[in-house]
C-alpha positions in Angstrom: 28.3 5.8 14.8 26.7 7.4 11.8 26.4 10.9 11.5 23.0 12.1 10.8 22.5 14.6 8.5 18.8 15.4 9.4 17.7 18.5 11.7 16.3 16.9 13.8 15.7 19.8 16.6 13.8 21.5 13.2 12.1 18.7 12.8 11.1 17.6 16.1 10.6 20.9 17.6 9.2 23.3 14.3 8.5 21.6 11.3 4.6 21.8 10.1 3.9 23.8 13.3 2.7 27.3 11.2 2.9 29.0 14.3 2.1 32.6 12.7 -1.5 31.1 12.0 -2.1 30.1 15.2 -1.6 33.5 17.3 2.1 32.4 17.9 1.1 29.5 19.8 4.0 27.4 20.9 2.3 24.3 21.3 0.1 23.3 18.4 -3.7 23.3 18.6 -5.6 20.4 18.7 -8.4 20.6 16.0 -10.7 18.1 17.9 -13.5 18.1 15.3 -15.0 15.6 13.1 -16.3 18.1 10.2 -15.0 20.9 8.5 -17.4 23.5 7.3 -17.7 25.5 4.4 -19.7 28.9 3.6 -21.0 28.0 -0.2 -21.7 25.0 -2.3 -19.1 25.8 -4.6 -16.7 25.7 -1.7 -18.2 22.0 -0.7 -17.1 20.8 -4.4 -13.5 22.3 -4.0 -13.2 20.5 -0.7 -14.3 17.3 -2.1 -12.0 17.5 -4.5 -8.7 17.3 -2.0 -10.8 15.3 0.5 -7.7 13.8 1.0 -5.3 16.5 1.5 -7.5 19.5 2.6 -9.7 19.8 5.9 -13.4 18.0 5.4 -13.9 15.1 7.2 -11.3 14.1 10.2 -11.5 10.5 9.2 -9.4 11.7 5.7 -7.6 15.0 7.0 -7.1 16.6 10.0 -4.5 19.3 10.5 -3.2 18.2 13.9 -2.5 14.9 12.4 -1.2 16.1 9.2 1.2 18.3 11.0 2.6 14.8 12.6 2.2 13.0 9.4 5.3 15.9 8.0 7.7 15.4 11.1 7.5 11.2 11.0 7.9 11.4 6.8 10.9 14.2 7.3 12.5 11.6 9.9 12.5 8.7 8.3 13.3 10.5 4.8 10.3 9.5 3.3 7.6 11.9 1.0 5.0 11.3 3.2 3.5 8.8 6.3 0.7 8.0 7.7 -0.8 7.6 11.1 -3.1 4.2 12.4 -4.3 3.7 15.8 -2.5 0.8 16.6 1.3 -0.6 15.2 -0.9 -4.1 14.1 -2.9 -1.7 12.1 0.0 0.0 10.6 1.4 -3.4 9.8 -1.6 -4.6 8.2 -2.2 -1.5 6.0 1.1 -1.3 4.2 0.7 -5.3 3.5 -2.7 -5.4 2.5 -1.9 -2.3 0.3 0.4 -4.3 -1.2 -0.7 -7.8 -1.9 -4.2 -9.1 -3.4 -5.4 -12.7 -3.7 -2.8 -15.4 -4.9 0.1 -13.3 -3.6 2.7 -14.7 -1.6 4.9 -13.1 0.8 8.2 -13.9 2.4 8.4 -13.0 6.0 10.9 -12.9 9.2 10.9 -15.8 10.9 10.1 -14.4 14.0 8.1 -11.4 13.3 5.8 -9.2 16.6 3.4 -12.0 17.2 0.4 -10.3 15.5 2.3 -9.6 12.2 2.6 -13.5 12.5 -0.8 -13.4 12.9 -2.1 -11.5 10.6 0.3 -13.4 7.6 0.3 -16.7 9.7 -4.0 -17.1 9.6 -5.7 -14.1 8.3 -4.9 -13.0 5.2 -4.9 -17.3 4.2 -8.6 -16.5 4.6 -8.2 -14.3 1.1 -5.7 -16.4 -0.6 -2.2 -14.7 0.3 0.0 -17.1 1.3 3.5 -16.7 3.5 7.0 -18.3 4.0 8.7 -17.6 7.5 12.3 -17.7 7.1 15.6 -16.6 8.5 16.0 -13.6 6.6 19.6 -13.4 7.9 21.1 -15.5 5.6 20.1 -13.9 2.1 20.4 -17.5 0.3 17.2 -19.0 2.7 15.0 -15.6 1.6 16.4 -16.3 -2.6 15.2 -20.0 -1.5 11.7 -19.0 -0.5 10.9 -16.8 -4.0 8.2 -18.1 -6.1 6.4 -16.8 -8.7 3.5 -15.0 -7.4 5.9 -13.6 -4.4 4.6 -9.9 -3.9 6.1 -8.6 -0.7 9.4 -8.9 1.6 9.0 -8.0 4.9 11.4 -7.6 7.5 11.9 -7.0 11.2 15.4 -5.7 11.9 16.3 -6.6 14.7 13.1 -8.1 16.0 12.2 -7.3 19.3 12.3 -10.7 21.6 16.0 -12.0 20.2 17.0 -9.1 17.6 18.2 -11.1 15.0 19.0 -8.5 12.1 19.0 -8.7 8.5 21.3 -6.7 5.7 18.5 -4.6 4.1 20.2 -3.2 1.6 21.4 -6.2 0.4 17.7 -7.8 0.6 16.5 -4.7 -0.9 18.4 -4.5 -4.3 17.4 -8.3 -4.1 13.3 -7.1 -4.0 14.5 -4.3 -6.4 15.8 -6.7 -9.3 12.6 -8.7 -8.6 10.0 -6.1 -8.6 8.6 -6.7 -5.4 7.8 -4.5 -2.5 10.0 -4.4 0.4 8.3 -3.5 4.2 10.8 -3.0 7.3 9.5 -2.8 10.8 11.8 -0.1 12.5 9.9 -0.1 15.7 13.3 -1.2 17.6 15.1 1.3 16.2 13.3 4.5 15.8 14.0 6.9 12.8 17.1 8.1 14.7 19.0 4.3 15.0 18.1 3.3 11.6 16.7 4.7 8.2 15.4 2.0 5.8 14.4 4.2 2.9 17.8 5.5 2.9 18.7 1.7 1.9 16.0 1.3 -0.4 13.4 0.3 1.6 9.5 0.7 0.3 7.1 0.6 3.1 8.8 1.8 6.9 6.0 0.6 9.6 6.3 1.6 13.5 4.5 1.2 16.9 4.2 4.5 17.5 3.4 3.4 21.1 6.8 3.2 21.8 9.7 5.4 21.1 7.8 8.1 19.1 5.0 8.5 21.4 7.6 7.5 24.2 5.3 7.9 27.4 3.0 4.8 27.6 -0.1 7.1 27.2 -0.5 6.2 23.6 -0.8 3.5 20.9 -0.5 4.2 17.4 1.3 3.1 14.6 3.2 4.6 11.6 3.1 4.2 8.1 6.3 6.1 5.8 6.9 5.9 2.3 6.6 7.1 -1.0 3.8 10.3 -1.8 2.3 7.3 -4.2 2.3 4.7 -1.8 1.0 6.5 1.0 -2.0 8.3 -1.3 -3.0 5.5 -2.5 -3.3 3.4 1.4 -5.1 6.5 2.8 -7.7 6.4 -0.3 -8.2 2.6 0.3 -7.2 1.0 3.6 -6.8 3.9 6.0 -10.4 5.4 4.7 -12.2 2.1 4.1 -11.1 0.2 7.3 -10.9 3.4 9.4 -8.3 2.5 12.1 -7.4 6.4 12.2 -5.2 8.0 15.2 -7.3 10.7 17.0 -6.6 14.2 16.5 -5.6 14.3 20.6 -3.5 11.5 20.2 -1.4 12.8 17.6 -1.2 16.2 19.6 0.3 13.8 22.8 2.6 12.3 19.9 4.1 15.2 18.9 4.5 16.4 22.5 6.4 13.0 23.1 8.5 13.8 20.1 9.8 16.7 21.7 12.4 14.8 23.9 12.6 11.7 21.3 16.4 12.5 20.9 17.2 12.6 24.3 15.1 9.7 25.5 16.5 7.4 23.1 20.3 8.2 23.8 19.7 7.7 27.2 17.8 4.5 26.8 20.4 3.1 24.3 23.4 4.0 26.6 22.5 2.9 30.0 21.1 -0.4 27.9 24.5 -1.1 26.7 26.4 -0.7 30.1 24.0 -2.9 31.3 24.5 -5.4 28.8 28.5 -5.3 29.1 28.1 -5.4 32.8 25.7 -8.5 32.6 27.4 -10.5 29.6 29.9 -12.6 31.6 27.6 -13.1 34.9 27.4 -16.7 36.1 23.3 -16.8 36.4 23.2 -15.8 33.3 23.4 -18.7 30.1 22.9 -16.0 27.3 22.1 -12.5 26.6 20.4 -11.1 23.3 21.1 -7.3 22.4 22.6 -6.1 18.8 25.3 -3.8 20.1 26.6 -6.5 22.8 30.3 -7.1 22.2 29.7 -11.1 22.1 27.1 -10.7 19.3 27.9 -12.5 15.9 25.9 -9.7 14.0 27.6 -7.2 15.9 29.3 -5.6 12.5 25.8 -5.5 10.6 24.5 -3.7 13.6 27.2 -1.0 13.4 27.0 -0.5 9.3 22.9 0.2 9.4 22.1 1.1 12.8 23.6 4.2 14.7 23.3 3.0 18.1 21.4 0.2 20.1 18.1 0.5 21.3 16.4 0.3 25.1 15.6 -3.4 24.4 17.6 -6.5 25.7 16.7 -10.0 26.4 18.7 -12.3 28.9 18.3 -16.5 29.0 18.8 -17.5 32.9 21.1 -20.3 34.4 17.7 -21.4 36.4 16.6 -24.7 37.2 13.0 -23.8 36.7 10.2 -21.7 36.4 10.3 -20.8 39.7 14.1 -19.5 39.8 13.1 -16.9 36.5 10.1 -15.8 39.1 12.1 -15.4 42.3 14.3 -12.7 39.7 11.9 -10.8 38.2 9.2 -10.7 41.8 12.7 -9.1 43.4 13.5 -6.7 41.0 12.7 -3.0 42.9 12.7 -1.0 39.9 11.4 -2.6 37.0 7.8 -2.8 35.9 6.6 -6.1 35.0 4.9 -5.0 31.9 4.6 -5.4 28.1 5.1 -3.1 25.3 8.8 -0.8 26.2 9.7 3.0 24.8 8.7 4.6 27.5 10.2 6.8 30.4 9.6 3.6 32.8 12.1 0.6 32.8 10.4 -2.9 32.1 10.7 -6.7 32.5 8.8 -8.8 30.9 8.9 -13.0 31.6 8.4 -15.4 28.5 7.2 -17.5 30.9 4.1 -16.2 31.6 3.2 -16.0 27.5 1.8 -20.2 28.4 -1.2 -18.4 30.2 -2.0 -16.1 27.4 -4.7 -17.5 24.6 -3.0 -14.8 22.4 0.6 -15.4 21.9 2.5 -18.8 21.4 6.0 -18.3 23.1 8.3 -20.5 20.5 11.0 -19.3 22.7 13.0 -20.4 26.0 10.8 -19.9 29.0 14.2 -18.9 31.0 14.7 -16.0 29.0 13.1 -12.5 30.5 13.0 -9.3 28.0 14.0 -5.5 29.7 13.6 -2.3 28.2 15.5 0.1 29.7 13.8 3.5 30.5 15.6 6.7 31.4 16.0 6.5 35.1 19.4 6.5 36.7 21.4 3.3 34.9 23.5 2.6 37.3 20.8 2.0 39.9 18.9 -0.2 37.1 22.0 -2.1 36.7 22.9 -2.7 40.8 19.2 -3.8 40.6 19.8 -6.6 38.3 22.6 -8.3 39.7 20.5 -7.8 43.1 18.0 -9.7 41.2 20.5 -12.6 40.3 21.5 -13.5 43.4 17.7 -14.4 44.0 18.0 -17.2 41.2 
């Protein structure tokens, strides 16, 4: 595994938190206000001034937020982040802060389902175009370049079948083309994986998951450069307004607290589970970037440190039924969306044919887990309980 560098117990548990202004509070305050006041005009002009880096209005600054803003931008080894209310919001910030009308952008093939969205149908409405391809073979994304191609996005892994791609290969391919390169790291967390540190422009996150890491939040996460990120909070953050509350970051930071421990929990029961599970007769494939039978298996171990929570499995079922019968008898799994959290999760493909939302371009045999942080073992005696009911 990689050795990190960062301090992450500084980080996560001190960094920005200027406890000797704050009575020697331990936990940080919450400044739940929407103005900041001031006690002369001449004051008012300074503060207009730094509206974007100085307590006025909470929609621009707010310290609480600004204090989360320095740990996500220290973990991810970036000048400077930014915080959304949603991960679709963070995705759509750092593209839209990047492209403008006749752009073109090459994409993932199969990105989160709203990022597919959002490059798929909405921003065609405005004249940005897209190419979906297999960005893990480098000579299908030099295949896709045109002339107006603005932005690279990637997805490594994705989060249904966590195909990976080299970024730092992709990147110095962006680099010698002058175009901007955007990694969703959602998977990984800044702790598996650091895509600035290979070159990467743009990091995005769901903040709902690991970072906020008790299913009591959604937000999303912008890193990058101090450039980047001033000039999305002047324009998209402050214009379209999808802000994270000044509460919500406080529960963010309080989730951050165990981020380390939660995800090295979630990451080793996952792959015991997934060695256990790889050979199993009821069971026609399995889909996890550390799993010993996975072709990628030597890109995962040169840019990631360590596998996420997230696995999927393909069943040896006969039908719809068979994949319901397993997941209805599963004792301690939530049937659920989303993943990051303390809880462990199953989620069906099957069930996406109800949903006017999502198209499932996948098998409807294969079932997603996350894996939380209770007892792995149990998790695991669960499963193969499960299979039997196939």
């Amino acid at each position: 595994m990689k050795t990190d560098s960062r301090d992450l117990s500084h980080i996560l548990n001190h960094l920005g938190e200027e406890r000797e202004e704050y009575y020697g509070a331990v936990s940080p305050p919450i400044f739940q206000t929407v103005n900041f006041s001031t006690t002369s005009v001449s004051a008012l002009r300074e503060k207009l001034k730094h509206e974007l880096e100085e307590p006025f209005y909470t929609r621009g600054f707010n310290p609480t937020v600004g204090t989360l803003r320095k740990k996500l931008a220290a973990l991810e080894g970036t000048e400077d982040a930014l915080v959304f209310s949603s991960g679709s919001a963070a995705v759509a910030a750092a593209v839209m802060s990047s492209t403008k009308q006749g752009d073109h952008v090459i994409c993932v093939q199969k990105p989160y389902s709203w990022t597919a969205s959002l490059l798929g149908k909405y921003l065609l409405k405005f004249g940005v175009t897209v190419s979906f391809v297999d960005a893990s073979e480098i000579s299908a994304v030099e295949g896709a370049f045109q002339e107006n191609t603005r932005i690279i996005y990637l997805e490594s892994p994705n989060s249904l079948t966590f195909e990976m791609q080299d970024i730092e290969a992709l990147t110095t391919l962006a680099k010698k083309r002058g175009l901007v390169m955007i990694v969703d790291n959602s998977y990984n967390s800044p702790l598996n994986q650091t895509p600035a540190s290979m070159g990467a422009d743009l990091i995005v996150h769901s903040g709902t998951k690991y970072l906020s890491g008790h299913s009591d939040v959604v937000s999303g996460v912008v890193c990058g450069s101090r450039t980047r990120i001033q000039k999305m909070l002047a324009e998209e953050y402050m214009t379209l307004g999808a802000i994270i509350s000044p509460h919500d970051a406080w529960l963010m930071m309080r989730g951050m607290r165990t981020l380390e421990l939660r995800i090295n929990r979630s990451a080793e029961s996952a792959l015991k589970i997934v060695t256990a599970l790889e050979k199993h007769e009821k069971i026609e494939a399995i889909y996890y970037p550390f799993a010993p039978s996975n072709p990628q298996l030597a890109l995962a171990k040169k840019q990631m440190k360590q596998g996420g929570g997230l696995f999927s499995i393909k069943l040896r079922a006969e039908n719809e039924q068979g994949v319901e019968r397993f997941v209805d008898s599963l004792k301690r799994f939530l049937i659920a969306t989303s993943w990051g959290g303390y809880e462990s999760l199953a989620f069906p493909l099957c069930a996406l044919a109800a949903s006017k939302s999502f198209e499932n371009p996948l098998p409807w045999n294969m079932v997603r887990f996350y894996i939380g942080i209770e007892d792995g073992e149990l998790l695991l005696q669960d499963l193969l309980n499960g299979l039997q009911k196939i």
